[in-house]
C-alpha positions in Angstrom: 153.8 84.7 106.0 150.2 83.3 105.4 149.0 83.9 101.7 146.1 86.6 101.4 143.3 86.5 99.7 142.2 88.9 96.4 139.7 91.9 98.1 136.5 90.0 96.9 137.4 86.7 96.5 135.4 83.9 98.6 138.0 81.7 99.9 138.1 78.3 99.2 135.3 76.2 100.7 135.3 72.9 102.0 131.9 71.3 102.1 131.3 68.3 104.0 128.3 65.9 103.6 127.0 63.0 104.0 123.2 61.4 103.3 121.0 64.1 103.1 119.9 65.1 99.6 117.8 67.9 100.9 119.9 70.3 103.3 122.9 70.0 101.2 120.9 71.2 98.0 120.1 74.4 100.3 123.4 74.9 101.3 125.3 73.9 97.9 122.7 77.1 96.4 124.4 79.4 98.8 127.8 77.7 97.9 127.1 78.5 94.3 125.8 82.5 95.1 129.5 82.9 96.3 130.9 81.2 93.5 134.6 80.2 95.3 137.0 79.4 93.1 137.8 76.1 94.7 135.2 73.9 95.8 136.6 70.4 98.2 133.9 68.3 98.6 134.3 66.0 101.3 131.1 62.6 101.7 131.3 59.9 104.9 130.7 56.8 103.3 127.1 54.8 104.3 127.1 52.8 107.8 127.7 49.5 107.3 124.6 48.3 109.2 122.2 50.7 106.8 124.2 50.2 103.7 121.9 49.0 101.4 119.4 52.1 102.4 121.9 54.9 102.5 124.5 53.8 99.4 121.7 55.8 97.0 121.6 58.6 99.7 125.3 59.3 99.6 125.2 58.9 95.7 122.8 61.7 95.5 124.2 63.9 97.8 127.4 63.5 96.3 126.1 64.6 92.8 124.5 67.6 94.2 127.4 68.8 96.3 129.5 68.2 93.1 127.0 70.5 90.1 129.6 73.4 90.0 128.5 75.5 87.1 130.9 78.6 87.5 134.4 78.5 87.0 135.9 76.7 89.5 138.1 74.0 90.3 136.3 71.1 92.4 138.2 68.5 94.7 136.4 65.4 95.8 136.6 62.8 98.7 134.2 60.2 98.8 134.6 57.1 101.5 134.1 53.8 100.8 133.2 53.0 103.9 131.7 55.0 106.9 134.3 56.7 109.3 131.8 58.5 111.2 132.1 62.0 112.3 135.5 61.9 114.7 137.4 60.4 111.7 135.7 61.5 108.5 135.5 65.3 109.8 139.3 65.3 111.2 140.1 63.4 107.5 138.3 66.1 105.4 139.9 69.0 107.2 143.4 67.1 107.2 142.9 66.6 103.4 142.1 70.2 102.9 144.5 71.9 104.7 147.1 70.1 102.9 146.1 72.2 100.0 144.6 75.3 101.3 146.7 77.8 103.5 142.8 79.2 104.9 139.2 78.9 104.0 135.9 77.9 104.8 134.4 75.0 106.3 130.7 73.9 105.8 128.4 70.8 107.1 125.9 69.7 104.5 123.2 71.5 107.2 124.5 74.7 108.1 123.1 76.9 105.7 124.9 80.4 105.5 123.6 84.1 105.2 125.3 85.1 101.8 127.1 87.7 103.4 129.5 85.0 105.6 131.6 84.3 103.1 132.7 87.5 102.6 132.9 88.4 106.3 135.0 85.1 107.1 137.4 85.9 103.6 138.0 89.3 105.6 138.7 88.0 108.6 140.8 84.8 107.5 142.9 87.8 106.0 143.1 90.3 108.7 144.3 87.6 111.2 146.3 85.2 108.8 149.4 85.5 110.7 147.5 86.3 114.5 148.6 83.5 116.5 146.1 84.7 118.9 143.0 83.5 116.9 142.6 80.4 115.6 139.5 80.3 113.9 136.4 82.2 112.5 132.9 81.4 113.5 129.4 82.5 111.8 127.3 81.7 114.4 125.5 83.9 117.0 123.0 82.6 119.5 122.4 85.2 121.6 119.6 87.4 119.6 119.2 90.5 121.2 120.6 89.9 124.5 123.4 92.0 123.9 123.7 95.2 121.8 127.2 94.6 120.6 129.0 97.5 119.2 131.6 95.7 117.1 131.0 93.1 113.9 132.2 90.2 116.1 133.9 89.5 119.1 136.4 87.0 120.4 135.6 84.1 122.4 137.1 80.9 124.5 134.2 78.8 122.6 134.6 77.0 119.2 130.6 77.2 117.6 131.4 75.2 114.3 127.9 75.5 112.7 129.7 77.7 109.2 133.3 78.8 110.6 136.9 79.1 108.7 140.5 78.7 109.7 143.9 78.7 108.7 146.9 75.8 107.9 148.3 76.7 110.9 145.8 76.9 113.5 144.6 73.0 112.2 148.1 71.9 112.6 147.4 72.6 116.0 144.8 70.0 116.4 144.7 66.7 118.2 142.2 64.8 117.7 143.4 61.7 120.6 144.0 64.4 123.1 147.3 63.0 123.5 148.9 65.3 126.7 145.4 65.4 128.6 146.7 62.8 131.4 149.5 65.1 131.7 147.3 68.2 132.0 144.1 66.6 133.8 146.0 66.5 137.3 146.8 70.4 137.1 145.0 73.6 137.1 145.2 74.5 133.9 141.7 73.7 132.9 140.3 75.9 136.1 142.3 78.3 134.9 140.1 78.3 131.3 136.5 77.8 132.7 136.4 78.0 136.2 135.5 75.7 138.7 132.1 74.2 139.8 130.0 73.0 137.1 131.8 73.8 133.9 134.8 72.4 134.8 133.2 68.9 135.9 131.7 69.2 132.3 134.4 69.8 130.7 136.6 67.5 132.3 134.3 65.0 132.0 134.6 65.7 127.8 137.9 65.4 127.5 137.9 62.1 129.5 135.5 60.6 127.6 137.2 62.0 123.9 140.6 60.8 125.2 139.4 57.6 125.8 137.7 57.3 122.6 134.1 57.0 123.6 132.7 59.7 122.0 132.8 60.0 118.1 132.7 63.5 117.4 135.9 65.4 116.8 134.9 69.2 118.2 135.5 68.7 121.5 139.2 68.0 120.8 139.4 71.4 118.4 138.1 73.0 121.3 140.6 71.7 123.7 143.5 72.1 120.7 143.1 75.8 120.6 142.1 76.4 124.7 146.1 74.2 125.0 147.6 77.1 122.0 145.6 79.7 123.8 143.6 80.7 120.8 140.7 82.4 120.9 137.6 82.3 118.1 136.3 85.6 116.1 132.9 85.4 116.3 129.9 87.6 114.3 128.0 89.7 116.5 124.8 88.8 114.2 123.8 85.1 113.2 124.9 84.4 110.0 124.1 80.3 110.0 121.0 78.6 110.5 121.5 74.8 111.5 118.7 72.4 109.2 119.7 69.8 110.7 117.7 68.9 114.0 115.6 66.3 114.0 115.5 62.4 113.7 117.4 61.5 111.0 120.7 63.7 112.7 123.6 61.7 114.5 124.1 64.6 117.3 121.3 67.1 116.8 118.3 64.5 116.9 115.7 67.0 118.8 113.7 69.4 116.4 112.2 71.3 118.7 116.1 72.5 120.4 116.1 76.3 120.6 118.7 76.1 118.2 117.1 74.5 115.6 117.0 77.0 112.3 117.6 80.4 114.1 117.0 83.0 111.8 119.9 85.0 109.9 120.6 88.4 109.2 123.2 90.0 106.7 126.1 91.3 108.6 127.3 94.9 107.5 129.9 96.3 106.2 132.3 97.7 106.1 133.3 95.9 109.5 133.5 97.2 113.0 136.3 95.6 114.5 137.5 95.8 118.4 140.4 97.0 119.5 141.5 94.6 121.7 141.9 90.5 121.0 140.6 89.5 124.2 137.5 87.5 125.1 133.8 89.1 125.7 133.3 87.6 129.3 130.0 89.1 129.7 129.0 86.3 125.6 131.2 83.9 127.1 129.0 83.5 130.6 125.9 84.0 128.4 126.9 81.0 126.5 128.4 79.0 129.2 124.5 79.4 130.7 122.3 79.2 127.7 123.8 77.1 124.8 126.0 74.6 127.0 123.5 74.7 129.9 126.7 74.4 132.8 126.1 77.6 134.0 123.2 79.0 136.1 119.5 77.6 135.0 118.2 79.8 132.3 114.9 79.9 130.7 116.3 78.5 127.1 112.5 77.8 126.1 111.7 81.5 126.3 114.9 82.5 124.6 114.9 79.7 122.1 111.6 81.1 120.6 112.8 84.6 119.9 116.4 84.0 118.7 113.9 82.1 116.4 112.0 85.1 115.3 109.2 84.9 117.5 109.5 88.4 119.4 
């Protein structure tokens, strides 16, 4: 039995950064407004080919991310040396897990709506022991295409932009994709996402992250938990904005992406929850063709502007 958390306690928080002085000061205010009670605080280490430039940018960040003031007991792991974001994230998360039986899992960009971290402690409670879902997510891209009539909804897709999970579903991760040449020759992947376009992209990811040419580490979540059959709980409401397009960014270089700080909203309470854990097909298609762009051509520029707040 999973270990539950206190009615209003903010679960433990792990908060991963990096070189950025400015975002993470935004998002470490938000992280002090909820005041956890345990704070792991998780820095990449500067690239060896811009150390001298980003050794005083990691020290900085690292200070801010680190100015608790409330009572709470802080964990810290700082890298010598750069691991980049396969490694370092995977690390960070193996590191906090071994401690934490759930919690909540920030990037030094993703800047949350206060009200996530109560929605993802109530949620990280209600399915603690639901094999079914494996993770928590706070993002919601798809404005007012829908008129939802639940808090969230459960998904195939694994947005990590302010999300939480459990021990249990992050001992289900691997990161090398280690059975994929057993599974690429079968239908199982068809069976997930269908064929035609979606499945030559995804196949195509899982090629590339088994053979270790892509450094990122979310594809392989997303392929951990499709293998377990887990599905994500996702809000129904976007309650993270993403700071962290533009030039300086390893994977979100482009500023102007539709995606780019989407405006929040508070999510309600108390929460509206559906009655079955199945997937909304209906988000899942939408996201399929808007956010991965694999679907059918869709006029993101036009949609971009108002999930932006431009009506």
């Amino acid at each position: 039995m999973t270990s539950r958390l206190s009615g209003a306690e903010t679960p433990p928080v792990l908060f991963m950064v990096f070189n950025r002085p400015d975002v993470t000061s935004a998002v470490f205010e938000r992280i002090r407004e909820a005041k956890p009670p345990r704070l792991y605080v998780a820095g990449d280490g500067p690239r060896a080919d811009r150390a001298e430039a980003e050794a005083d940018l990691c020290e900085r960040t690292r200070h801010i991310a680190t100015a608790v003031d409330w009572d709470c007991a802080i964990s810290t792991l700082f890298q010598d040396d750069n691991l980049g974001c396969r490694a370092g994230v995977t690390s960070a998360l193996d590191w906090f897990f071994t401690h934490e039986e759930a919690g909540i899992i920030l990037e030094d960009d993703c800047l949350p709506e206060p009200t996530f971290f109560r929605f993802a402690g109530e949620l990280l409670d209600r399915y603690a022991d639901d094999q079914r879902v494996g993770m928590v997510s706070g993002d919601y891209f798809a404005g007012d295409t829908f008129e939802p009539a639940t808090s969230y909804s459960f998904s195939r897709n694994t947005h990590i932009w302010g999300w939480a999970t459990w021990r249990r579903a992050w001992a289900l991760n691997s990161p090398d994709l280690f059975d994929w040449p057993q599974v690429r020759p079968t239908d199982w992947l068809e069976g997930i996402v269908g064929p035609g376009r979606a499945l030559k992209h995804w196949r195509g990811l899982f090629d590339r992250m088994h053979a270790g040419e892509i450094d990122t580490w979310d594809y392989a979540w997303t392929y951990s938990l499709w293998r377990a059959g887990a599905l994500s709980a996702q809000a129904t409401v976007n309650l993270v904005s993403n700071l962290g397009f533009g030039p300086e960014a390893t994977h979100t270089a482009d500023s102007q992406a539709w995606q780019s700080r989407m405006s929040t909203e508070p999510m309600r309470f108390p929460l509206v929850h559906p009655s079955e854990v199945r997937p909304d097909e209906n988000r899942d298609a939408w996201t399929e063709n808007y956010v991965f762009g694999i679907g059918r051509a869709g006029l993101r520029t036009r949609l971009g502007a108002r999930l932006r707040g431009g009506r």
